[in-house]
PDB file with SEQRES, HELIX, SHEET and CRYST1 records, atoms N, CA, C and O in Angstrom:
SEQRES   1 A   85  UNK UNK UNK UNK UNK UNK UNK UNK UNK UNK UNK UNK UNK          
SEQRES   2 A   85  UNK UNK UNK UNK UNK UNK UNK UNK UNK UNK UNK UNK UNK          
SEQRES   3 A   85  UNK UNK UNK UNK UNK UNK UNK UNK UNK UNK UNK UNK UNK          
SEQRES   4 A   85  UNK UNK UNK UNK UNK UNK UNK UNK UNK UNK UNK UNK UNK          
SEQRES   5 A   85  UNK UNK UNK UNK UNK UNK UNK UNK UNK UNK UNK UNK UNK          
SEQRES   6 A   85  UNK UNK UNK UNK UNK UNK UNK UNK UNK UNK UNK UNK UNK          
SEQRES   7 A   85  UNK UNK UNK UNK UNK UNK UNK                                  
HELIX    1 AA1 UNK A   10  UNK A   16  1                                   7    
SHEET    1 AA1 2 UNK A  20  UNK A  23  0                                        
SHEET    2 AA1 2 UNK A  28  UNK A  31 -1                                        
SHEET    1 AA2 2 UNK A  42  UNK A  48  0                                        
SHEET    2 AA2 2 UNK A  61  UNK A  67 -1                                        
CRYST1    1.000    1.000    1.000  90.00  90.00  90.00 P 1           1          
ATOM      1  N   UNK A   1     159.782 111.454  83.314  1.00  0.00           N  
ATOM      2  CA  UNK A   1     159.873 111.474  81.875  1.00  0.00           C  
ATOM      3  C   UNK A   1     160.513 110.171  81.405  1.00  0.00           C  
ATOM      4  O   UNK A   1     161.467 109.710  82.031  1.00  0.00           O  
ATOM      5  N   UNK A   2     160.067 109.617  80.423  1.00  0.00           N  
ATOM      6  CA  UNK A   2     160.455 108.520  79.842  1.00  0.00           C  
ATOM      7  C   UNK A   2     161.810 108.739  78.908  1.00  0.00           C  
ATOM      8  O   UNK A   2     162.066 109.755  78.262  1.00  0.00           O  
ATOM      9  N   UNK A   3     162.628 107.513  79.000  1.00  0.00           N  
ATOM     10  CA  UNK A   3     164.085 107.352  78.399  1.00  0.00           C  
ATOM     11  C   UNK A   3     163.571 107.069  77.056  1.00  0.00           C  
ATOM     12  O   UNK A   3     162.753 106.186  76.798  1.00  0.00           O  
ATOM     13  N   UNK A   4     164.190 108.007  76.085  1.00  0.00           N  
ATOM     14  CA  UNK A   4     164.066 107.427  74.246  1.00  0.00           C  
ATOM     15  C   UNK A   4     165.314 107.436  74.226  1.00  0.00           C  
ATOM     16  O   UNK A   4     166.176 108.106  74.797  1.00  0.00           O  
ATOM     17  N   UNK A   5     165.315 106.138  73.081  1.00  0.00           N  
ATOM     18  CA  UNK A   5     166.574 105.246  72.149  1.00  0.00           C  
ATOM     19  C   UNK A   5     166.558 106.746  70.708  1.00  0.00           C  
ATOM     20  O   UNK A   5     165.651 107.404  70.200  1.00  0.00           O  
ATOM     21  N   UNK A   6     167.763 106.718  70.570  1.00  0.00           N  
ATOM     22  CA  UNK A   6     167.805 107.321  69.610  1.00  0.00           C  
ATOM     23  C   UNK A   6     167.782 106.369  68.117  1.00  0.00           C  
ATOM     24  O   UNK A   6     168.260 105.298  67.743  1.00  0.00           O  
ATOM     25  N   UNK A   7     167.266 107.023  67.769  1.00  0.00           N  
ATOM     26  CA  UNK A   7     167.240 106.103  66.004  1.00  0.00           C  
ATOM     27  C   UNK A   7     168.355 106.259  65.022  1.00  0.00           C  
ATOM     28  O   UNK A   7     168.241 105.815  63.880  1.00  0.00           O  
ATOM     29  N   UNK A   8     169.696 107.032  65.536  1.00  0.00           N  
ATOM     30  CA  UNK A   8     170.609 106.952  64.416  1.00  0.00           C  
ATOM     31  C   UNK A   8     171.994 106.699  65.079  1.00  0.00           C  
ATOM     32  O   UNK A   8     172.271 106.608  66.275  1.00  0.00           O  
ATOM     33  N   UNK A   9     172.594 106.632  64.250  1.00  0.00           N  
ATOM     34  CA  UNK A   9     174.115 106.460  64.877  1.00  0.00           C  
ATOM     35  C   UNK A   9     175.102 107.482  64.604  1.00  0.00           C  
ATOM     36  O   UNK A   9     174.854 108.120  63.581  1.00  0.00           O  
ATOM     37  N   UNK A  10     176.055 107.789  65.168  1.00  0.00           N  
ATOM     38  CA  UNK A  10     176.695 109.174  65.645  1.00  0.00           C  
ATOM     39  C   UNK A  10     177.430 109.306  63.955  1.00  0.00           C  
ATOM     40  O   UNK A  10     177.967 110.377  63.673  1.00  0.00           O  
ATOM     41  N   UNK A  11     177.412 108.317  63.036  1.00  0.00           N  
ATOM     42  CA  UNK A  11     178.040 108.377  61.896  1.00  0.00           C  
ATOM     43  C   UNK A  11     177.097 108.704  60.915  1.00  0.00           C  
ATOM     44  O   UNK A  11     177.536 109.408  60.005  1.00  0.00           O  
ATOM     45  N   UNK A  12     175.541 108.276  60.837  1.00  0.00           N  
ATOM     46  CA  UNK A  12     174.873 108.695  60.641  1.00  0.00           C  
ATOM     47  C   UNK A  12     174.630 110.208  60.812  1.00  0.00           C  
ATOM     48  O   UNK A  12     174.592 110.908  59.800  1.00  0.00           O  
ATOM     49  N   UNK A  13     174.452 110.787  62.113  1.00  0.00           N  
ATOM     50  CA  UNK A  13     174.251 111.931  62.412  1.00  0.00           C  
ATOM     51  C   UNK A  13     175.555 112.770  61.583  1.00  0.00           C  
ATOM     52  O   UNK A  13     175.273 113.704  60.833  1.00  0.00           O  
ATOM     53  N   UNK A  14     176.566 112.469  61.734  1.00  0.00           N  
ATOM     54  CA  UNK A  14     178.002 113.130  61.214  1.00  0.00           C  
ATOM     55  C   UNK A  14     177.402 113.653  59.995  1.00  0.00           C  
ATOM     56  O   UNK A  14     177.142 114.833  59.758  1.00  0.00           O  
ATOM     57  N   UNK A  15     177.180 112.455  59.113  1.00  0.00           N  
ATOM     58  CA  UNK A  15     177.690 112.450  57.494  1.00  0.00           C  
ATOM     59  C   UNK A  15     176.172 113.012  57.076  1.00  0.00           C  
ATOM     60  O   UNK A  15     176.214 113.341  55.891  1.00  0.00           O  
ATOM     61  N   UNK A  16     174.627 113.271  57.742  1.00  0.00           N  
ATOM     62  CA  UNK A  16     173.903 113.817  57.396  1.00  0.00           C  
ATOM     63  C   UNK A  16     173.199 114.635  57.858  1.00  0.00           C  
ATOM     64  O   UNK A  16     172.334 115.148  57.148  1.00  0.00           O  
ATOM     65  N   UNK A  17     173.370 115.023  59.262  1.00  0.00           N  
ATOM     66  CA  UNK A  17     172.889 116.126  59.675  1.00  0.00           C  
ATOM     67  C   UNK A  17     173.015 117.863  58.964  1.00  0.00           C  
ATOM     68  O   UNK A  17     174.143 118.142  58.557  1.00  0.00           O  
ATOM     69  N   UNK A  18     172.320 118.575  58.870  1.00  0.00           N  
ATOM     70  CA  UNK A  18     172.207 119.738  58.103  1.00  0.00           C  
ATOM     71  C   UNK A  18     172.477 120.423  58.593  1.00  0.00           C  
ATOM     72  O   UNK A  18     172.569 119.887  59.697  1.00  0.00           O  
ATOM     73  N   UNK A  19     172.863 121.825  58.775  1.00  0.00           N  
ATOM     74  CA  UNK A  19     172.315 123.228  59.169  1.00  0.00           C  
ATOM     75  C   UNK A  19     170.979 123.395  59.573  1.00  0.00           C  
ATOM     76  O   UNK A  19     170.011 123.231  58.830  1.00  0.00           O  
ATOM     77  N   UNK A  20     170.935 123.708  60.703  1.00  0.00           N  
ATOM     78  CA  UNK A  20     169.054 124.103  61.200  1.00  0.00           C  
ATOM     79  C   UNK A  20     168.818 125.678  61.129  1.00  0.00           C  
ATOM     80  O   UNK A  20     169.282 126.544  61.870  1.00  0.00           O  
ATOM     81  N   UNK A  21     168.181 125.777  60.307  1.00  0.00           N  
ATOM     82  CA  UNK A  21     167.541 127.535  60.313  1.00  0.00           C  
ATOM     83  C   UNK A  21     167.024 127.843  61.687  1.00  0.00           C  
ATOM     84  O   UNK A  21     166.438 126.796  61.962  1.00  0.00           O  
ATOM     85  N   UNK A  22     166.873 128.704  62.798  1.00  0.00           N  
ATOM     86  CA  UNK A  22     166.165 128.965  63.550  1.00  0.00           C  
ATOM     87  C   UNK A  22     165.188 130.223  63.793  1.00  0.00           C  
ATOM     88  O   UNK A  22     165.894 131.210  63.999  1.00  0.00           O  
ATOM     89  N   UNK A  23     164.123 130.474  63.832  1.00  0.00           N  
ATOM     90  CA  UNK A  23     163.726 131.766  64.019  1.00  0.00           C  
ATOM     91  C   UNK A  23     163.354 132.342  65.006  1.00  0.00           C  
ATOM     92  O   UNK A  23     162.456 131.862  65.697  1.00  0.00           O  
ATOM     93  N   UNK A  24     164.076 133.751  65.374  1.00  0.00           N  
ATOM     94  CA  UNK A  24     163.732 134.558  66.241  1.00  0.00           C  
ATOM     95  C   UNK A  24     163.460 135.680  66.577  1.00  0.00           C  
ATOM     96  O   UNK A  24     164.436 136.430  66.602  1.00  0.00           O  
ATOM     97  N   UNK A  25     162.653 136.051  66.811  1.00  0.00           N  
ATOM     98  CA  UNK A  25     161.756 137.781  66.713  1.00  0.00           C  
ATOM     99  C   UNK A  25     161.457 137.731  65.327  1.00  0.00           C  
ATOM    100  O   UNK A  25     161.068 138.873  65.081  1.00  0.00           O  
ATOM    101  N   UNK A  26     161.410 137.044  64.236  1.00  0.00           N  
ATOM    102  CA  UNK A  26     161.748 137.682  62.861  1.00  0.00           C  
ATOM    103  C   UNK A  26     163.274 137.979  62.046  1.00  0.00           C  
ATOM    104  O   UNK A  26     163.707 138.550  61.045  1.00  0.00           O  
ATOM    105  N   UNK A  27     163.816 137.044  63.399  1.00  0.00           N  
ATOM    106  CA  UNK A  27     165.504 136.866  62.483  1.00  0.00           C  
ATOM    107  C   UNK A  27     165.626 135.345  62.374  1.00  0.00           C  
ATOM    108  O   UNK A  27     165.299 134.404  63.099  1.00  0.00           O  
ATOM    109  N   UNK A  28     166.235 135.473  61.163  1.00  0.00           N  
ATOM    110  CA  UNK A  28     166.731 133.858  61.415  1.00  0.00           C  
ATOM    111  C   UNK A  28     168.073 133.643  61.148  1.00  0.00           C  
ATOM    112  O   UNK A  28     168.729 134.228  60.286  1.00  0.00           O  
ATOM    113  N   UNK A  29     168.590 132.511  62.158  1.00  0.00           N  
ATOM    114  CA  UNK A  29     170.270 132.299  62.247  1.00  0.00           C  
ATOM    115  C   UNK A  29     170.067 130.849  61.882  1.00  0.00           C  
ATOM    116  O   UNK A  29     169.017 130.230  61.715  1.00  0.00           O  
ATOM    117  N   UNK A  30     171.594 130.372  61.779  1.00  0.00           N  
ATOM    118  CA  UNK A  30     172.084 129.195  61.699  1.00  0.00           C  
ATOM    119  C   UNK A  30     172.489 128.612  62.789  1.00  0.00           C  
ATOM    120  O   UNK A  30     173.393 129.166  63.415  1.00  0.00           O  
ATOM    121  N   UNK A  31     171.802 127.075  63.403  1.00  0.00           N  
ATOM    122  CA  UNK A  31     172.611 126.414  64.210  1.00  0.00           C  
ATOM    123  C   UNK A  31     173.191 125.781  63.612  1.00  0.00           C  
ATOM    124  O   UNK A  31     172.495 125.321  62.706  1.00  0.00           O  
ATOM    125  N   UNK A  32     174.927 125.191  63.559  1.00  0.00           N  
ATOM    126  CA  UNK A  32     175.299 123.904  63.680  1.00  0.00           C  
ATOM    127  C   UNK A  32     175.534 122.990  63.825  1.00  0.00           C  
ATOM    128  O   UNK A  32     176.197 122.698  64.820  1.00  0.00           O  
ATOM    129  N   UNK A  33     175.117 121.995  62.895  1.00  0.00           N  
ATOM    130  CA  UNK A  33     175.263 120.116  63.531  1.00  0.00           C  
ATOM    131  C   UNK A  33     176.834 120.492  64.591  1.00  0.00           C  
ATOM    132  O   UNK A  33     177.553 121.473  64.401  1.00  0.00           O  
ATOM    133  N   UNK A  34     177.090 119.270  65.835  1.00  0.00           N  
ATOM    134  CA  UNK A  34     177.928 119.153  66.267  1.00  0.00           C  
ATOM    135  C   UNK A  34     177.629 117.943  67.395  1.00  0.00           C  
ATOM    136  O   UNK A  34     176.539 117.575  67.832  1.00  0.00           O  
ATOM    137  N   UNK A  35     178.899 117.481  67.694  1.00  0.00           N  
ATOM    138  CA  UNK A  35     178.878 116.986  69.169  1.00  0.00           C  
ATOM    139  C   UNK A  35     179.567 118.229  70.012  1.00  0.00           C  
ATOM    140  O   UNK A  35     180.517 119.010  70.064  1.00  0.00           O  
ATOM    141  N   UNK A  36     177.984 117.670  70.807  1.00  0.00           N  
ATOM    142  CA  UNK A  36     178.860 118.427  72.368  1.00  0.00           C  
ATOM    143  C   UNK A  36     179.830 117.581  73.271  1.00  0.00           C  
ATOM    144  O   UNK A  36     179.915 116.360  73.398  1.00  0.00           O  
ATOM    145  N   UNK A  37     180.577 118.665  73.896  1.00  0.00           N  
ATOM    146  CA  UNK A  37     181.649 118.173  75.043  1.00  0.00           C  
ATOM    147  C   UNK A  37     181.263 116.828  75.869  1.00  0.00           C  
ATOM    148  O   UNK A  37     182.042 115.943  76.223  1.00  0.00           O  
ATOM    149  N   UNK A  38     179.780 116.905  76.097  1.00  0.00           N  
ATOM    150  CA  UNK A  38     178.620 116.027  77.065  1.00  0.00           C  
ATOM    151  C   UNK A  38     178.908 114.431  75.941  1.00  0.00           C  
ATOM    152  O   UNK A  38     179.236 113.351  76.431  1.00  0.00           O  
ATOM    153  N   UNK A  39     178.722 114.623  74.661  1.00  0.00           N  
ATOM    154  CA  UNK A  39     178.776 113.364  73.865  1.00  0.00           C  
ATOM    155  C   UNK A  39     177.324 113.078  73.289  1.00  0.00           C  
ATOM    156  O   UNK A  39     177.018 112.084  72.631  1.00  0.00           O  
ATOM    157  N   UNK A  40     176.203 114.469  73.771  1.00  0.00           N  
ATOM    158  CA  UNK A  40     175.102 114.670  72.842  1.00  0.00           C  
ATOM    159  C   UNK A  40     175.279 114.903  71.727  1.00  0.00           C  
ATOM    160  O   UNK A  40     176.175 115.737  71.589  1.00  0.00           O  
ATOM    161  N   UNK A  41     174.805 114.529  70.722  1.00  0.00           N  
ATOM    162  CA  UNK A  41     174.629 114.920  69.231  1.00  0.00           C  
ATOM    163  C   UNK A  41     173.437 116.323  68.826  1.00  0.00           C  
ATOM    164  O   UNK A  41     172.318 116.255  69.335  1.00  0.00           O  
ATOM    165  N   UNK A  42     173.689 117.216  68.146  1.00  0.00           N  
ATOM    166  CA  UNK A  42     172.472 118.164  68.347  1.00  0.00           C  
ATOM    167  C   UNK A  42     173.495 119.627  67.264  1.00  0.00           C  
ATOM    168  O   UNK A  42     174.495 119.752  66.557  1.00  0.00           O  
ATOM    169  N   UNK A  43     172.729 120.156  67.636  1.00  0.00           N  
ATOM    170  CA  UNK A  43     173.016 122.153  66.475  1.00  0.00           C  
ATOM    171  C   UNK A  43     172.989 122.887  67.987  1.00  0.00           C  
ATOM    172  O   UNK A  43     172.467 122.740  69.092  1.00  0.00           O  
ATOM    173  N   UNK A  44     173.794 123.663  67.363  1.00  0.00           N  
ATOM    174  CA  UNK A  44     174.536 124.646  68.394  1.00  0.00           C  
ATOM    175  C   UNK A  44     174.190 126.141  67.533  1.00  0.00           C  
ATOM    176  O   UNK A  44     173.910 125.891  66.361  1.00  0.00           O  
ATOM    177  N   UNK A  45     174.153 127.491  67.832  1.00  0.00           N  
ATOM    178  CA  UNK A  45     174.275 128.572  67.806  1.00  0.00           C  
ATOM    179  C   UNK A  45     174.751 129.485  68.710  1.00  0.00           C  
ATOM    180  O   UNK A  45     174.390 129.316  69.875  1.00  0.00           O  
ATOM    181  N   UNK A  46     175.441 130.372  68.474  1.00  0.00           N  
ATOM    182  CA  UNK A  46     175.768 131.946  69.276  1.00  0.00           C  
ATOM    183  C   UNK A  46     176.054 132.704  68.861  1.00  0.00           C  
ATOM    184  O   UNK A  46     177.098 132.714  68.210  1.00  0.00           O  
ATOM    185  N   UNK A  47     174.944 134.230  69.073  1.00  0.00           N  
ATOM    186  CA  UNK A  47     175.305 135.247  68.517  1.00  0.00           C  
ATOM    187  C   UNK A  47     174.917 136.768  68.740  1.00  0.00           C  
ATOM    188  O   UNK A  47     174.251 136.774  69.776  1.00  0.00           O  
ATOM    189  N   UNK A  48     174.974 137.474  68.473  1.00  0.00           N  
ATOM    190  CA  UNK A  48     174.136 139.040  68.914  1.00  0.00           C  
ATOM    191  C   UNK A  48     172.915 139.473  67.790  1.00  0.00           C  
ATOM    192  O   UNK A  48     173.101 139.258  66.593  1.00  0.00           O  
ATOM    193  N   UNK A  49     171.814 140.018  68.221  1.00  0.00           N  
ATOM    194  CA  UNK A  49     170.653 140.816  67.673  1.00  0.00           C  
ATOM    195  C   UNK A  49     170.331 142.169  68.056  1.00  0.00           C  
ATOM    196  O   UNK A  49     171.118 143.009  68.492  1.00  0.00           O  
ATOM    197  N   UNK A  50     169.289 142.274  67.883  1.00  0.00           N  
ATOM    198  CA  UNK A  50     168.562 143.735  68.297  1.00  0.00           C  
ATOM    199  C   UNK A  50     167.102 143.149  68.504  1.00  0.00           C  
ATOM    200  O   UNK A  50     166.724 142.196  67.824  1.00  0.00           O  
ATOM    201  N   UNK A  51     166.351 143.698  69.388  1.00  0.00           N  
ATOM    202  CA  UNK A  51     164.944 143.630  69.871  1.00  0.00           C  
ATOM    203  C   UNK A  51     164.540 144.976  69.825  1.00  0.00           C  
ATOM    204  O   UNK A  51     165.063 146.072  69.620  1.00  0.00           O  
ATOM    205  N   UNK A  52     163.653 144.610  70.034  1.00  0.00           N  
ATOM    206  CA  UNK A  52     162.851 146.187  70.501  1.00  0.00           C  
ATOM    207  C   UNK A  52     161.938 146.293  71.076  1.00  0.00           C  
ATOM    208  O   UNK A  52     160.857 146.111  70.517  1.00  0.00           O  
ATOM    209  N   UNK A  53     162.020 146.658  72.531  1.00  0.00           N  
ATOM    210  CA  UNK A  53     161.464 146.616  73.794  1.00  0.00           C  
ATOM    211  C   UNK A  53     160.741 148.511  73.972  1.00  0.00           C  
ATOM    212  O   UNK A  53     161.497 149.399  74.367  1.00  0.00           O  
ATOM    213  N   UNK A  54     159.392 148.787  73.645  1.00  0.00           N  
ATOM    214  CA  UNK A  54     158.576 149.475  73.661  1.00  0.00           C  
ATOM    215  C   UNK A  54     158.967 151.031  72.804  1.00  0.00           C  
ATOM    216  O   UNK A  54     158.743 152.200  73.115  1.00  0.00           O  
ATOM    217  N   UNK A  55     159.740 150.314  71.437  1.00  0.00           N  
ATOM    218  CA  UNK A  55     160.203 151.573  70.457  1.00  0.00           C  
ATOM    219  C   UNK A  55     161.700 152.019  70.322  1.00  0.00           C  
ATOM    220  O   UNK A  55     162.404 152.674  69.552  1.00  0.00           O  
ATOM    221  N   UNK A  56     161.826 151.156  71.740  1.00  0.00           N  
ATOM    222  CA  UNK A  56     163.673 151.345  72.124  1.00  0.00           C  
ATOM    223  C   UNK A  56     164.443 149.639  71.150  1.00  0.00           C  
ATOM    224  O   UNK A  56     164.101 148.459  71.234  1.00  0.00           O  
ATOM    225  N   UNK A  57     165.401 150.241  70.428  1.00  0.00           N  
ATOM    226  CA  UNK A  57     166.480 148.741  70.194  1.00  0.00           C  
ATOM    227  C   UNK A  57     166.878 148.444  71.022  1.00  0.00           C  
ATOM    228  O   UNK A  57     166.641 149.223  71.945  1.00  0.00           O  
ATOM    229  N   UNK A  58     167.811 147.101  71.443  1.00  0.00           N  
ATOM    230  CA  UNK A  58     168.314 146.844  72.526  1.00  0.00           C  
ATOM    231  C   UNK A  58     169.092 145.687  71.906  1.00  0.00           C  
ATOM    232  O   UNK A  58     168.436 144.873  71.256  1.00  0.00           O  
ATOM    233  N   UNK A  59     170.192 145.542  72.006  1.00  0.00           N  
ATOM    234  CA  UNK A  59     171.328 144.174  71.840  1.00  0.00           C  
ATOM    235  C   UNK A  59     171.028 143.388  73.160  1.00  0.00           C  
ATOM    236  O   UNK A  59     170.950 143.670  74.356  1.00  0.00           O  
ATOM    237  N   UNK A  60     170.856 141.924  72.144  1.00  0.00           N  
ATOM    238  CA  UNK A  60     170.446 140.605  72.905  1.00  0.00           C  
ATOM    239  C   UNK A  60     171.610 139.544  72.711  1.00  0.00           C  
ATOM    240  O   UNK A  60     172.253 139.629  71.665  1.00  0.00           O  
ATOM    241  N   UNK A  61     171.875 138.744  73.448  1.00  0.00           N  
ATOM    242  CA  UNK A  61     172.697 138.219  72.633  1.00  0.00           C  
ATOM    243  C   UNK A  61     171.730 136.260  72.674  1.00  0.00           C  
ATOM    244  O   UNK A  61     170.914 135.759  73.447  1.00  0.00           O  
ATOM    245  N   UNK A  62     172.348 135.819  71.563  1.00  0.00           N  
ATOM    246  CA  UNK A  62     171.503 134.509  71.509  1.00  0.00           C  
ATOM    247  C   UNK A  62     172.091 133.167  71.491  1.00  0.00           C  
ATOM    248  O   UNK A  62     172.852 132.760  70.613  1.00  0.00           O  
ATOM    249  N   UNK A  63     171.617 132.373  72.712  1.00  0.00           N  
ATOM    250  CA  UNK A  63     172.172 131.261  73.131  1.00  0.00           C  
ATOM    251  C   UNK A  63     171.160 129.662  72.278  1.00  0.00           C  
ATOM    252  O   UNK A  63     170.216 129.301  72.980  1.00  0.00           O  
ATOM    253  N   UNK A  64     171.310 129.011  71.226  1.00  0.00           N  
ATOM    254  CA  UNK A  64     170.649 127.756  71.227  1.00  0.00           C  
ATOM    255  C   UNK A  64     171.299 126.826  71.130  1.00  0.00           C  
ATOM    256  O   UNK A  64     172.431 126.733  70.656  1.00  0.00           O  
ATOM    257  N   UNK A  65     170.719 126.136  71.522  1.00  0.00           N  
ATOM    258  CA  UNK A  65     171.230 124.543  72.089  1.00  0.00           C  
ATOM    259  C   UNK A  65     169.688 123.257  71.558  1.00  0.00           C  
ATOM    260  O   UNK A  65     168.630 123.017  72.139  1.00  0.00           O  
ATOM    261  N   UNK A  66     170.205 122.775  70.390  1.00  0.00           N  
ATOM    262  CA  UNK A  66     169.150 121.859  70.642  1.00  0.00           C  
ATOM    263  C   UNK A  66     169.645 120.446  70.235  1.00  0.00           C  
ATOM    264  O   UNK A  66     170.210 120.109  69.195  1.00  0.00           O  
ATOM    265  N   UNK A  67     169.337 119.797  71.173  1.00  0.00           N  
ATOM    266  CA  UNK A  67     169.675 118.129  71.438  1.00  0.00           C  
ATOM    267  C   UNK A  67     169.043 117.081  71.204  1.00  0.00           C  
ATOM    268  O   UNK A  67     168.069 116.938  71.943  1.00  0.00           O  
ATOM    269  N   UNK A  68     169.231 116.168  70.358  1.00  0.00           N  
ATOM    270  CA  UNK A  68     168.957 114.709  69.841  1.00  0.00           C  
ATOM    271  C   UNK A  68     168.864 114.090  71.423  1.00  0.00           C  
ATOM    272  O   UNK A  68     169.692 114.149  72.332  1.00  0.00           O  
ATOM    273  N   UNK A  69     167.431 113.434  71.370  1.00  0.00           N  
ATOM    274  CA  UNK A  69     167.436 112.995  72.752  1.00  0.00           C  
ATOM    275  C   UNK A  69     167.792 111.810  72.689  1.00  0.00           C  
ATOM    276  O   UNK A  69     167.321 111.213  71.721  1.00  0.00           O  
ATOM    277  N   UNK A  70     168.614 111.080  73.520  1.00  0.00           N  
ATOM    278  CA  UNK A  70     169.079 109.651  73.742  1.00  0.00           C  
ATOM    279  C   UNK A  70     170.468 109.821  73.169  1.00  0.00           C  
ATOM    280  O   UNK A  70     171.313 109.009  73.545  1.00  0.00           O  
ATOM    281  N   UNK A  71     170.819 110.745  72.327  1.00  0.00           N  
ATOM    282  CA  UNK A  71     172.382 110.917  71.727  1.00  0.00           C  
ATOM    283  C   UNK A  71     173.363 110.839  72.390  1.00  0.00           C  
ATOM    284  O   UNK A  71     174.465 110.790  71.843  1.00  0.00           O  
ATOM    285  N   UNK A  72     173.206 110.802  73.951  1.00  0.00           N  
ATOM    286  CA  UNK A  72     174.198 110.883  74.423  1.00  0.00           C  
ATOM    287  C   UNK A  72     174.632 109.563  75.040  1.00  0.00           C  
ATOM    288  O   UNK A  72     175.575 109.254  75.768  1.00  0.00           O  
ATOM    289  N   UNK A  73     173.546 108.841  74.460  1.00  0.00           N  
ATOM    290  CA  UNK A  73     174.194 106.974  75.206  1.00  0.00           C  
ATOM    291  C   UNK A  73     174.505 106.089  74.634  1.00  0.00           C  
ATOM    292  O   UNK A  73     174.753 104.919  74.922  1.00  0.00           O  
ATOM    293  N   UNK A  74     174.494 107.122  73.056  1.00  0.00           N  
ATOM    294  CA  UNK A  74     175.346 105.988  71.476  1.00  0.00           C  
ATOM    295  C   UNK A  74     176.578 105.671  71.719  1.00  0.00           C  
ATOM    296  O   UNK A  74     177.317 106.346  72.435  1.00  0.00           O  
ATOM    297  N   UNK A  75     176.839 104.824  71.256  1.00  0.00           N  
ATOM    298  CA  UNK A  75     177.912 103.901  71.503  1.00  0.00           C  
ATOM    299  C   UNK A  75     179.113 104.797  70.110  1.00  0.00           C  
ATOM    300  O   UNK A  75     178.986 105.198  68.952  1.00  0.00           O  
ATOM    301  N   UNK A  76     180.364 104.725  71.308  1.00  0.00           N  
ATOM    302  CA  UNK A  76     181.378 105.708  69.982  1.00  0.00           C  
ATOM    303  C   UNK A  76     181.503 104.995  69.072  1.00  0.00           C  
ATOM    304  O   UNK A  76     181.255 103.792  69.141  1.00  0.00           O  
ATOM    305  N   UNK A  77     181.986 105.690  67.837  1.00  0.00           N  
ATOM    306  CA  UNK A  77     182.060 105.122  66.495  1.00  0.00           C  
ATOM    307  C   UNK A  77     183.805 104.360  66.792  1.00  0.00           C  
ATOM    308  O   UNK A  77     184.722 104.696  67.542  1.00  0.00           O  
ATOM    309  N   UNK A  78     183.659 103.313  65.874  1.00  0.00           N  
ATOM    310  CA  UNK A  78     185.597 103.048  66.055  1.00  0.00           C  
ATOM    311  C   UNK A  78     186.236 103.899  65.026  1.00  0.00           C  
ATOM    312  O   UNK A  78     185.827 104.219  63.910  1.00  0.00           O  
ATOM    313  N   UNK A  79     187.608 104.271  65.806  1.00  0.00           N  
ATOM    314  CA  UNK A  79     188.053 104.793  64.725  1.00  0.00           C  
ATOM    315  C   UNK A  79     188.329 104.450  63.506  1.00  0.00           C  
ATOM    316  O   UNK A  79     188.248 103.261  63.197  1.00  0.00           O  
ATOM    317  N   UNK A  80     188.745 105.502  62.482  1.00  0.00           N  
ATOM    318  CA  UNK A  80     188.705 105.316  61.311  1.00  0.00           C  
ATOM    319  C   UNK A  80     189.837 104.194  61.333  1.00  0.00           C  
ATOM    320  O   UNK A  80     189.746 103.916  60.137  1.00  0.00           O  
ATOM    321  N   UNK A  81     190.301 103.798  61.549  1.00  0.00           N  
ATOM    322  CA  UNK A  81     192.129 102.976  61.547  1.00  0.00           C  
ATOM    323  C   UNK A  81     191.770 101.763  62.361  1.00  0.00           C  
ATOM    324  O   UNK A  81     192.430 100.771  62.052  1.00  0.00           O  
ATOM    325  N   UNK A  82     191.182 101.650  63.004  1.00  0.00           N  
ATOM    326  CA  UNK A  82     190.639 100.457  63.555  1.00  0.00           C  
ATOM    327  C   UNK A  82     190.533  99.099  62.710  1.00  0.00           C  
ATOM    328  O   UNK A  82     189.808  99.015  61.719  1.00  0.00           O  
ATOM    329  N   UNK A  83     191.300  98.070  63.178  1.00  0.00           N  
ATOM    330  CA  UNK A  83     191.474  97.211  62.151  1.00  0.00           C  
ATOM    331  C   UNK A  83     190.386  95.893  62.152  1.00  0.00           C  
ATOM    332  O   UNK A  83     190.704  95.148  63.079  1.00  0.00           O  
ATOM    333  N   UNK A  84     189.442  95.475  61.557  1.00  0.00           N  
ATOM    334  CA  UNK A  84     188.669  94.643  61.340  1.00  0.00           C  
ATOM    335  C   UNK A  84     189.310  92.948  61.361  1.00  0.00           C  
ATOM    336  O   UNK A  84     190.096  92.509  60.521  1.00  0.00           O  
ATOM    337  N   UNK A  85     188.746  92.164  62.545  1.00  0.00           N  
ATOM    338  CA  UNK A  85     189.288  90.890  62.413  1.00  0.00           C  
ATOM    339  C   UNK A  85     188.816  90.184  61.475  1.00  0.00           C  
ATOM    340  O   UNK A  85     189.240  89.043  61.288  1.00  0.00           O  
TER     341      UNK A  85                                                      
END                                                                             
């Protein structure tokens, strides 16, 4: 698989990334913008549902993870206090 450059910068991503609707079975949740621990940029979710597996409900619980590819080889932002020569 081929390496992609990401097209934004982690300050970029900060100050405009949204809320992602996601849908599943016919539910829809919220992921949130975030950095992960890893230093990917991407929306996160976790939470519990119900399915229904041949008339029976059943509690699911729901894991998403979705990741800005190349986000994780942006260069950190300086901090805010960082003094400009």
């Amino acid at each position: 698989m081929s390496q992609r450059t990401c097209p934004i910068t982690r300050s970029q991503f900060a100050s405009e990334a949204k809320p992602l609707p996601v849908q599943l079975n016919g539910s829809s949740v919220i992921a949130d913008a975030r950095e992960f621990s890893t230093g990917s940029l991407g929306w996160y979710h976790n939470g519990k549902t119900t399915v229904q597996i041949g008339g029976v409900q059943v509690w699911v619980q729901i894991g998403v993870t979705v990741t800005v590819i190349g986000s994780k080889e942006l260069p950190k932002d300086p901090p805010a206090d960082a003094k400009v020569a």
